[in-house]
N, CA, C and O atoms as CSV, one atom per row, in Angstrom:
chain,resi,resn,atom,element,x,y,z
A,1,UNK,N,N,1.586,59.640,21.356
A,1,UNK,CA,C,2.233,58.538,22.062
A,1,UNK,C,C,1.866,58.621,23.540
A,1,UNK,O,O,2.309,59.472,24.311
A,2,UNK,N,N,0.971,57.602,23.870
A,2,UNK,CA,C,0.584,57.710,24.959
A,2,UNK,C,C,1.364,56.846,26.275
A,2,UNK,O,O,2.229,56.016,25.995
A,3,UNK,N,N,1.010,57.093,27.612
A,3,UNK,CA,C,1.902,55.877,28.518
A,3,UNK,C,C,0.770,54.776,28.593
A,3,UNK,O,O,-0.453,54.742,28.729
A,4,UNK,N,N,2.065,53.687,28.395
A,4,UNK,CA,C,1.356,52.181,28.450
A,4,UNK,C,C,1.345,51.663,29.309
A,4,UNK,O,O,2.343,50.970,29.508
A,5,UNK,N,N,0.126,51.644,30.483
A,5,UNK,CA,C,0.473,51.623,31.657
A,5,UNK,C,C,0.556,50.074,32.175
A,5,UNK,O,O,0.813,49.631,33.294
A,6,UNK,N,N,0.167,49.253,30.649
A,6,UNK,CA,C,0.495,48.066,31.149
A,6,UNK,C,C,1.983,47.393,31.582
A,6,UNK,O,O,2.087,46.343,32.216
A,7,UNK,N,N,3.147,48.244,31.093
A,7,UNK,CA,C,4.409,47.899,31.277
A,7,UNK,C,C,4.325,48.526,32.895
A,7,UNK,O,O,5.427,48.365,33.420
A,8,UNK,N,N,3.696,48.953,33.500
A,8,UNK,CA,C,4.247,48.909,35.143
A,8,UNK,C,C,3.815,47.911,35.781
A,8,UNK,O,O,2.854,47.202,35.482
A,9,UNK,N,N,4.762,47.797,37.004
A,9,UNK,CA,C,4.082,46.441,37.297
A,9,UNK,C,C,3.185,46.775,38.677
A,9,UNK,O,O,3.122,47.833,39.303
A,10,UNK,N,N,2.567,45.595,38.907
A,10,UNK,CA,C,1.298,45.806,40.019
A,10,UNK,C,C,2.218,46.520,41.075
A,10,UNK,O,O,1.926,47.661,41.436
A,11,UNK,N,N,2.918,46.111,41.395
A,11,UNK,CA,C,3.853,47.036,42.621
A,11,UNK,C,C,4.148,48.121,42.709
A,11,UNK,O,O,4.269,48.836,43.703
A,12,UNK,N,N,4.337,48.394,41.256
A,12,UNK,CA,C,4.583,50.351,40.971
A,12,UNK,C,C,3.267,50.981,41.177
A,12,UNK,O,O,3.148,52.082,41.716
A,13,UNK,N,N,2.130,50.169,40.677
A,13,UNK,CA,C,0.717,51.252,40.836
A,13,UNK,C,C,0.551,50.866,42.087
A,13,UNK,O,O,0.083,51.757,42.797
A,14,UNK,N,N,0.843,49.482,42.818
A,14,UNK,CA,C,0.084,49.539,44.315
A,14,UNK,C,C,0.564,51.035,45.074
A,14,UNK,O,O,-0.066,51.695,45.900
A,15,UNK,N,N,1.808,51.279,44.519
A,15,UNK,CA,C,2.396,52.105,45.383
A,15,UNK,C,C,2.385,53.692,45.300
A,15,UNK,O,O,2.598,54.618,46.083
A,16,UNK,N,N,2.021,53.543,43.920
A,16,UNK,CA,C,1.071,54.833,43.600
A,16,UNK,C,C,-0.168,55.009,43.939
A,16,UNK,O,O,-0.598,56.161,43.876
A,17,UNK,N,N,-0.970,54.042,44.339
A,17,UNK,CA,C,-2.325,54.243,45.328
A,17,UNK,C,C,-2.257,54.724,46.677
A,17,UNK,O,O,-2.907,55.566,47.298
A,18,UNK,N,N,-1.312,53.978,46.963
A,18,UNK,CA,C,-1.412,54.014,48.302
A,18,UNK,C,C,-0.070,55.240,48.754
A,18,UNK,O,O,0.380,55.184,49.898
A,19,UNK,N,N,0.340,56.028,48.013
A,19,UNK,CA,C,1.118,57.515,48.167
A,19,UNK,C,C,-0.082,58.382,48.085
A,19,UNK,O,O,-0.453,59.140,48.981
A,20,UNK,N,N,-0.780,58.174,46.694
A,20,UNK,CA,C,-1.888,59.060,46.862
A,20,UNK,C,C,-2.772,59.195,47.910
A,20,UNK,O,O,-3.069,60.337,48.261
A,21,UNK,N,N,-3.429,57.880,48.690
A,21,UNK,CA,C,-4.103,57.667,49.600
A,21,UNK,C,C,-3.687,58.382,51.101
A,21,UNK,O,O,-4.492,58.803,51.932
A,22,UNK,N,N,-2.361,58.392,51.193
A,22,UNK,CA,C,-1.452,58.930,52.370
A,22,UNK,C,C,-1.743,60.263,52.378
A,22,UNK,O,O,-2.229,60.882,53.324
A,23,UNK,N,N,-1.248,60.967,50.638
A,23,UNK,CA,C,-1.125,62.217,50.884
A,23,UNK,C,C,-2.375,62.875,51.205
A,23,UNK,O,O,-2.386,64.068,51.509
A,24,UNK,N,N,-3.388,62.201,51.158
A,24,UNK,CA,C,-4.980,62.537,51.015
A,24,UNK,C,C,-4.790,62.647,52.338
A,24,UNK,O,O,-4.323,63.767,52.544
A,25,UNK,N,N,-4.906,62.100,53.254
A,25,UNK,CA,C,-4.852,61.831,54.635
A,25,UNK,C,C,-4.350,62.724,55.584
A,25,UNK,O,O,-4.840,63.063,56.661
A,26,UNK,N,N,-3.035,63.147,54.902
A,26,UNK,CA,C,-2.170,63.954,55.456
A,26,UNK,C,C,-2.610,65.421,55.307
A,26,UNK,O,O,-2.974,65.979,54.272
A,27,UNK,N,N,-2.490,66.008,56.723
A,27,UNK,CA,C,-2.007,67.767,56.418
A,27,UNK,C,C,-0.924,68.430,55.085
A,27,UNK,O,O,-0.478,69.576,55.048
A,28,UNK,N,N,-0.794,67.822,54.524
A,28,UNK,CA,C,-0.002,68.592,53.670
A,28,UNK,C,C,-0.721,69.434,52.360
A,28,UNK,O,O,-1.839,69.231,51.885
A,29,UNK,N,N,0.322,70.471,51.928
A,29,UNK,CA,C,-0.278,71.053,51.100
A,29,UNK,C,C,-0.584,70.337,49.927
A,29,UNK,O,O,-0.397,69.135,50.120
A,30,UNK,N,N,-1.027,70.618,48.652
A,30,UNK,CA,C,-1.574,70.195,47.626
A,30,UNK,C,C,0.160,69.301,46.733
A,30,UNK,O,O,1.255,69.722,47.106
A,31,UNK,N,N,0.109,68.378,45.858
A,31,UNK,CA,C,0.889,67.675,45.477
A,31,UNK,C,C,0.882,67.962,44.210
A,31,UNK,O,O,-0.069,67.537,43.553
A,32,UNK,N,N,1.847,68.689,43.589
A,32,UNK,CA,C,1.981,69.281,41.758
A,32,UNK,C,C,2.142,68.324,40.630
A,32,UNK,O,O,2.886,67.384,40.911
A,33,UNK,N,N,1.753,68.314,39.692
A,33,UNK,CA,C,1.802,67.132,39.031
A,33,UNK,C,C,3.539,66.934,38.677
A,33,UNK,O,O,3.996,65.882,38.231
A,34,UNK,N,N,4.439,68.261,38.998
A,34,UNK,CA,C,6.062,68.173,38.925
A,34,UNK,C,C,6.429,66.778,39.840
A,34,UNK,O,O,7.149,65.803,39.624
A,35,UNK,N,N,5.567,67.187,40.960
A,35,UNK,CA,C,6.305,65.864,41.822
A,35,UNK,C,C,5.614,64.669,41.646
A,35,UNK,O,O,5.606,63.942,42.640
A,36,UNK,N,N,5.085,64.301,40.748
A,36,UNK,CA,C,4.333,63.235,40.462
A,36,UNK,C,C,5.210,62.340,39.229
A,36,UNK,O,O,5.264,61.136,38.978
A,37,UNK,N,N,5.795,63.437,38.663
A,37,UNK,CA,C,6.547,63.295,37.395
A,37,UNK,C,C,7.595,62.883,37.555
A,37,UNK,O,O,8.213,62.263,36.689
A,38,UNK,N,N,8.211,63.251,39.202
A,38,UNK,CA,C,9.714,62.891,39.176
A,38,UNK,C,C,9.225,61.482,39.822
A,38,UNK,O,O,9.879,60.465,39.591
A,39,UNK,N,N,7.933,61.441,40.727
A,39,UNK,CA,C,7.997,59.920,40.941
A,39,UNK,C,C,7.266,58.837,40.378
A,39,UNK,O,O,6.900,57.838,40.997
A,40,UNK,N,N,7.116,59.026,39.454
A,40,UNK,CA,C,6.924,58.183,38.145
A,40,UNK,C,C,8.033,57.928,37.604
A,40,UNK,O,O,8.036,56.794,37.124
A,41,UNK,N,N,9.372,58.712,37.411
A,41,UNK,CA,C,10.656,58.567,36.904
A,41,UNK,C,C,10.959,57.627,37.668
A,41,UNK,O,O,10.920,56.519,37.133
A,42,UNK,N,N,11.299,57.663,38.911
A,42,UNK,CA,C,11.715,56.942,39.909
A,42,UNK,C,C,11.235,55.797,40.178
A,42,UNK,O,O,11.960,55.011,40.788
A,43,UNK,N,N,9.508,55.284,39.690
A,43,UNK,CA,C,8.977,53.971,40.442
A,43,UNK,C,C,9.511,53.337,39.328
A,43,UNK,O,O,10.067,52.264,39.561
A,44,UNK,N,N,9.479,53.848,37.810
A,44,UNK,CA,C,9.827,53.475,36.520
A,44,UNK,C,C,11.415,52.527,37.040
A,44,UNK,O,O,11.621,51.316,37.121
A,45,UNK,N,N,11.935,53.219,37.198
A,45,UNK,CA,C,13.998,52.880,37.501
A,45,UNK,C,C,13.826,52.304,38.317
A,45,UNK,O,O,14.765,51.530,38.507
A,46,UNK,N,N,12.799,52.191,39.245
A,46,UNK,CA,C,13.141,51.389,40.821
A,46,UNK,C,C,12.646,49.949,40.142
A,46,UNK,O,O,13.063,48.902,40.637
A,47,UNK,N,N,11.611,49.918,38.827
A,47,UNK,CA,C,10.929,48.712,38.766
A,47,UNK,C,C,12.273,48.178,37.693
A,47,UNK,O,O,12.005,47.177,37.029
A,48,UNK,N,N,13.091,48.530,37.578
A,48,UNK,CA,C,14.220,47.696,37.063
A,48,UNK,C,C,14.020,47.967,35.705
A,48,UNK,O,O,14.506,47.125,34.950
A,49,UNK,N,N,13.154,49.369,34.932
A,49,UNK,CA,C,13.447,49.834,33.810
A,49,UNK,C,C,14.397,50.487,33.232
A,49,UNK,O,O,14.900,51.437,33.832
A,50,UNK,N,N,14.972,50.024,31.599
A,50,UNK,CA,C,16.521,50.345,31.564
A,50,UNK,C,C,16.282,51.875,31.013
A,50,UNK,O,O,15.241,52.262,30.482
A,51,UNK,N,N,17.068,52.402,31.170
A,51,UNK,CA,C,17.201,54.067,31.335
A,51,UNK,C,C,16.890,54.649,30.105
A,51,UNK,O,O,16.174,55.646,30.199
A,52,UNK,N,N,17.250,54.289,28.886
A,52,UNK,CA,C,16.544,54.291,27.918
A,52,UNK,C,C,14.614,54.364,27.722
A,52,UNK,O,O,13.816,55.139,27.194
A,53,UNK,N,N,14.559,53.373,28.312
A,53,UNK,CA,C,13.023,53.401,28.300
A,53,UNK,C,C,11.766,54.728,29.533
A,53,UNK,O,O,10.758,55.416,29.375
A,54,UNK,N,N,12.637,54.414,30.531
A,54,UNK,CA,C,12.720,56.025,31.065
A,54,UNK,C,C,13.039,57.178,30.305
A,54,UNK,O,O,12.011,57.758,29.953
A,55,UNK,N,N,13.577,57.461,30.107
A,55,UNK,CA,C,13.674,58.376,28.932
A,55,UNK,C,C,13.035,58.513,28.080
A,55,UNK,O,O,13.242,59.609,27.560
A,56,UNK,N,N,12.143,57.829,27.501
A,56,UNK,CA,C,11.410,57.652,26.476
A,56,UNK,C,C,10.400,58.185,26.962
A,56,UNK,O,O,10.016,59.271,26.527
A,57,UNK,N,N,9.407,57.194,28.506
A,57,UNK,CA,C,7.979,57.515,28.803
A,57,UNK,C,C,8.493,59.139,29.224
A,57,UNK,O,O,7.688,60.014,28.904
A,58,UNK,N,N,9.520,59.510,29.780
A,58,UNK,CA,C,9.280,60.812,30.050
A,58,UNK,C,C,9.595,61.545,29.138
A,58,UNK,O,O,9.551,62.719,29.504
A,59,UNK,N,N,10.036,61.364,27.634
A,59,UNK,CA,C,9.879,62.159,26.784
A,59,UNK,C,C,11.327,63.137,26.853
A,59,UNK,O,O,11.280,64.076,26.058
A,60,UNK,N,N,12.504,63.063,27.620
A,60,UNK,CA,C,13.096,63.727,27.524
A,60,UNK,C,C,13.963,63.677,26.175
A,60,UNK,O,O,13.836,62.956,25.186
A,61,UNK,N,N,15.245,65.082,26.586
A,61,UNK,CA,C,15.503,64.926,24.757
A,61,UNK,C,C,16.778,64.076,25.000
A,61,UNK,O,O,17.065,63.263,24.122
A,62,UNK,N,N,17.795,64.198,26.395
A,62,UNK,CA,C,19.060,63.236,26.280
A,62,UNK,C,C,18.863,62.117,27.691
A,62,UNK,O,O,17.762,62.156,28.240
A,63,UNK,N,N,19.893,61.168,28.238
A,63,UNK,CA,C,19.540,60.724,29.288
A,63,UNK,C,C,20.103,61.317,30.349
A,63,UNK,O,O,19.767,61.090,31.511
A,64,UNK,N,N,21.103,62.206,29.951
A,64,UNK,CA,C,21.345,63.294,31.529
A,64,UNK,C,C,20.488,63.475,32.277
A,64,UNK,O,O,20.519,63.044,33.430
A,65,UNK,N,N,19.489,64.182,31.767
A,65,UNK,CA,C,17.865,64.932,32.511
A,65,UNK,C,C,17.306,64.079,33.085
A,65,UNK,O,O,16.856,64.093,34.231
A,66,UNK,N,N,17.297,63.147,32.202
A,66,UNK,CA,C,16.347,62.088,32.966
A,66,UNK,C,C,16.856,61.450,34.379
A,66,UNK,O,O,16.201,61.288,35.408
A,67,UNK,N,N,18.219,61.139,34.120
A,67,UNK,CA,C,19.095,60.574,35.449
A,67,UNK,C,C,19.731,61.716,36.568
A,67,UNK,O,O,19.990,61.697,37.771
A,68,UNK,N,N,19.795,62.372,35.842
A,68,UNK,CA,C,20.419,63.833,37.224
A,68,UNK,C,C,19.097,64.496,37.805
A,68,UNK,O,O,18.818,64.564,39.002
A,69,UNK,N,N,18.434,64.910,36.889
A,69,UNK,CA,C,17.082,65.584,37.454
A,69,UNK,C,C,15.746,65.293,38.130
A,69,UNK,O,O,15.054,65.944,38.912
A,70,UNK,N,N,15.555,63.497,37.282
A,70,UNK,CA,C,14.351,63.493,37.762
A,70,UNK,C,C,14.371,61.910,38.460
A,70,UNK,O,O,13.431,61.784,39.245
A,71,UNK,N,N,14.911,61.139,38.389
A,71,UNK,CA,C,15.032,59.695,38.804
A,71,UNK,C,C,16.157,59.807,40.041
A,71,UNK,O,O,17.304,60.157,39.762
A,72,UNK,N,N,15.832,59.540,41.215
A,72,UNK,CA,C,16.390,59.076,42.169
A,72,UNK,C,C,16.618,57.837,42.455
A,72,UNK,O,O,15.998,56.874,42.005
A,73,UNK,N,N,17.927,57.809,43.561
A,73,UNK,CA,C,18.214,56.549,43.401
A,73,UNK,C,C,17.359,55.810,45.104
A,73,UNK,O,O,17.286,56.257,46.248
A,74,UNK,N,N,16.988,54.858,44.611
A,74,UNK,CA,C,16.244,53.877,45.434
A,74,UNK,C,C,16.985,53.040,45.788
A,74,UNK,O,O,17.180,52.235,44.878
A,75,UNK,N,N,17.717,52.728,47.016
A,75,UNK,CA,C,18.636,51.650,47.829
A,75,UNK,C,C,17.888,50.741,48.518
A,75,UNK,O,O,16.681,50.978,48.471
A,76,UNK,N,N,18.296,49.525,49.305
A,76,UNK,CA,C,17.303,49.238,50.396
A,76,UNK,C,C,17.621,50.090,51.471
A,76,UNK,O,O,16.548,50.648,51.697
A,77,UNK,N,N,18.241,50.416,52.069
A,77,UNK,CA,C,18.612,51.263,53.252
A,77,UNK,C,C,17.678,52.207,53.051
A,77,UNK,O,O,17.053,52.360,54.100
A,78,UNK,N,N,17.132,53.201,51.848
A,78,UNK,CA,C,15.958,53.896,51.837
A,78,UNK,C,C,14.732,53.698,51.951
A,78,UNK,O,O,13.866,54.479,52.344
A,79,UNK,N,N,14.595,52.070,51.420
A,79,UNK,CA,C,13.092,51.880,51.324
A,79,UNK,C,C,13.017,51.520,52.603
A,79,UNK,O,O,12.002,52.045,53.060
A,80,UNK,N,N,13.510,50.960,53.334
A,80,UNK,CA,C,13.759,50.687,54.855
A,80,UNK,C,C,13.143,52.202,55.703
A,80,UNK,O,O,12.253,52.424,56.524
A,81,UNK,N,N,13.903,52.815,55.166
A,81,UNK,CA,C,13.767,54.367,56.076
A,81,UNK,C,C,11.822,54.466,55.718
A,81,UNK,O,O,10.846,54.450,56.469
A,82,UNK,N,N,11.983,54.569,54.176
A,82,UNK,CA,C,11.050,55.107,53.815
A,82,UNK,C,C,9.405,54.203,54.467
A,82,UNK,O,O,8.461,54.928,54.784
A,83,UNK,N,N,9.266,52.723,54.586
A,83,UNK,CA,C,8.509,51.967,55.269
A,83,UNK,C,C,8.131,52.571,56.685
A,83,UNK,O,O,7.098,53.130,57.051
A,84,UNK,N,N,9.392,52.255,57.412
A,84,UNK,CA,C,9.136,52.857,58.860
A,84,UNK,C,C,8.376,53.976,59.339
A,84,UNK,O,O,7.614,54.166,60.287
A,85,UNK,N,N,9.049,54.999,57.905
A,85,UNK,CA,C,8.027,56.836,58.149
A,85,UNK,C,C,6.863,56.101,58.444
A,85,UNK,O,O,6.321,55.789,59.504
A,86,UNK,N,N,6.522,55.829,56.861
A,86,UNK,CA,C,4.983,55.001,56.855
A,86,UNK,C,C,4.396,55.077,57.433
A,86,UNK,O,O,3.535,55.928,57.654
A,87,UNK,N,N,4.849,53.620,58.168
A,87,UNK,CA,C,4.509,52.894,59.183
A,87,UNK,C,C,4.385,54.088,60.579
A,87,UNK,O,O,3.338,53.776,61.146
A,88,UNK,N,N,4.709,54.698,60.959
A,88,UNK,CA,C,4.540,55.857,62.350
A,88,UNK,C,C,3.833,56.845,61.479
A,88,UNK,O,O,3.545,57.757,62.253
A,89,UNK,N,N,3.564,57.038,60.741
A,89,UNK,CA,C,2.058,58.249,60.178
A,89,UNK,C,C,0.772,57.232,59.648
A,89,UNK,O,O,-0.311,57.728,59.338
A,90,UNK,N,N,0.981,56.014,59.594
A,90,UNK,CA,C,-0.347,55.236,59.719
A,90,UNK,C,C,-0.102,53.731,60.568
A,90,UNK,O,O,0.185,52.654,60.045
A,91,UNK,N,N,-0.278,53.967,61.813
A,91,UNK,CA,C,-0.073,53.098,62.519
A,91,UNK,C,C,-1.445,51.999,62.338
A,91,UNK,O,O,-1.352,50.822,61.991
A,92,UNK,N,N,-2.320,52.507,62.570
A,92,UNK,CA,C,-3.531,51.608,62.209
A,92,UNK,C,C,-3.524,51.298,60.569
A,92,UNK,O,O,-4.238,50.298,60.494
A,93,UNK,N,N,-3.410,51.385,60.214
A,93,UNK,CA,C,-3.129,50.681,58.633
A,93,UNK,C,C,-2.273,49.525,58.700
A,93,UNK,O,O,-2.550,48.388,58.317
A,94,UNK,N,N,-1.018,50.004,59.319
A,94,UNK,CA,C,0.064,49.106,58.871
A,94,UNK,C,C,-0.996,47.396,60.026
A,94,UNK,O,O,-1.226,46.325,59.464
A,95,UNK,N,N,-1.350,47.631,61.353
A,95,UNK,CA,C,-1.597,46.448,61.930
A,95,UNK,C,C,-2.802,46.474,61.408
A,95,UNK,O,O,-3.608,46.017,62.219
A,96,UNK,N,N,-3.249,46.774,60.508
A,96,UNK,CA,C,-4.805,45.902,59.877
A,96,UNK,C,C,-4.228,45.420,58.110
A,96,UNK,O,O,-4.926,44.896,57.243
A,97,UNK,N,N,-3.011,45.747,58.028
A,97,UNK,CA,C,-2.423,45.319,56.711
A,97,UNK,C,C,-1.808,43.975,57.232
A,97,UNK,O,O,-2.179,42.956,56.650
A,98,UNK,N,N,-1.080,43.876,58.066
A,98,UNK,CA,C,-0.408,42.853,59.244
A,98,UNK,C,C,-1.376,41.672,59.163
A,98,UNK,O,O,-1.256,40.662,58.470
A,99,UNK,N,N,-2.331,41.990,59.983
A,99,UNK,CA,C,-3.563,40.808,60.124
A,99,UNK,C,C,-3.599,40.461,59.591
A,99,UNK,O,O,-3.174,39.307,59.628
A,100,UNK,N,N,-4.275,41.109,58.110
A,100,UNK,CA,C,-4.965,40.728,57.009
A,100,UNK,C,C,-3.975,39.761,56.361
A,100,UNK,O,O,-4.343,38.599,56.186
A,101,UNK,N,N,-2.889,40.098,56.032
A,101,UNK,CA,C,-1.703,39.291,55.707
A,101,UNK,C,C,-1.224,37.783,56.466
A,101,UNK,O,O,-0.585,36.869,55.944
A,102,UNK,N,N,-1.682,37.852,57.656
A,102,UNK,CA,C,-1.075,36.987,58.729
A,102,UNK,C,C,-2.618,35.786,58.586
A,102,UNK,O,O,-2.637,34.583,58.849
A,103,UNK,N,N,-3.808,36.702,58.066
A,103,UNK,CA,C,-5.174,35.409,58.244
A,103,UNK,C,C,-5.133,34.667,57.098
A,103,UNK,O,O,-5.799,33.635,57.012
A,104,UNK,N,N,-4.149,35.220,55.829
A,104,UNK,CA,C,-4.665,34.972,54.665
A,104,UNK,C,C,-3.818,33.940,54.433
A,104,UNK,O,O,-3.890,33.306,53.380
């Protein structure tokens, strides 16, 4: 049983490109496929998948695990926070994303 990656939507992988692309960029150490796992749980629940079905792609055995351990909760007040980081560790990105957006 494989993941069907057609049930994510373009927004969940844009945003998995462009995490990967960051972390590439960044000084940081290497990224484990653990934390890849919990945010796959998370883009899954953030894209408005019902918890059940989370549970499923991650294979766990009840939905405790899945909801206490590995799925965080996504507010706007976070994604807010979380944009801004962004945005001040790629300042030239964000105003050539801007433009590009603003010519089109």
């Amino acid at each position: 049983m494989g993941l069907d990656y057609r049930r994510l939507s373009i927004g969940a992988l844009d945003r998995i490109r462009d995490a990967a692309t960051l972390a590439q960029r960044l000084p940081l150490k290497r990224i484990g496929w653990h934390t890849l796992r919990h945010t796959f749980g998370t883009l899954l629940k953030s894209n408005g998948e019902d918890v059940a079905t989370v549970q499923s792609l991650m294979r766990h055995a009840n939905v405790s695990v899945t909801m206490d351990r590995y799925v965080q909760a996504v507010t706007p007040a976070k994604r807010k926070a979380q944009r801004t980081l962004i945005q001040q560790l790629t300042p030239n990105d964000s105003k050539s994303k801007a433009a590009k957006s603003a010519s089109a």
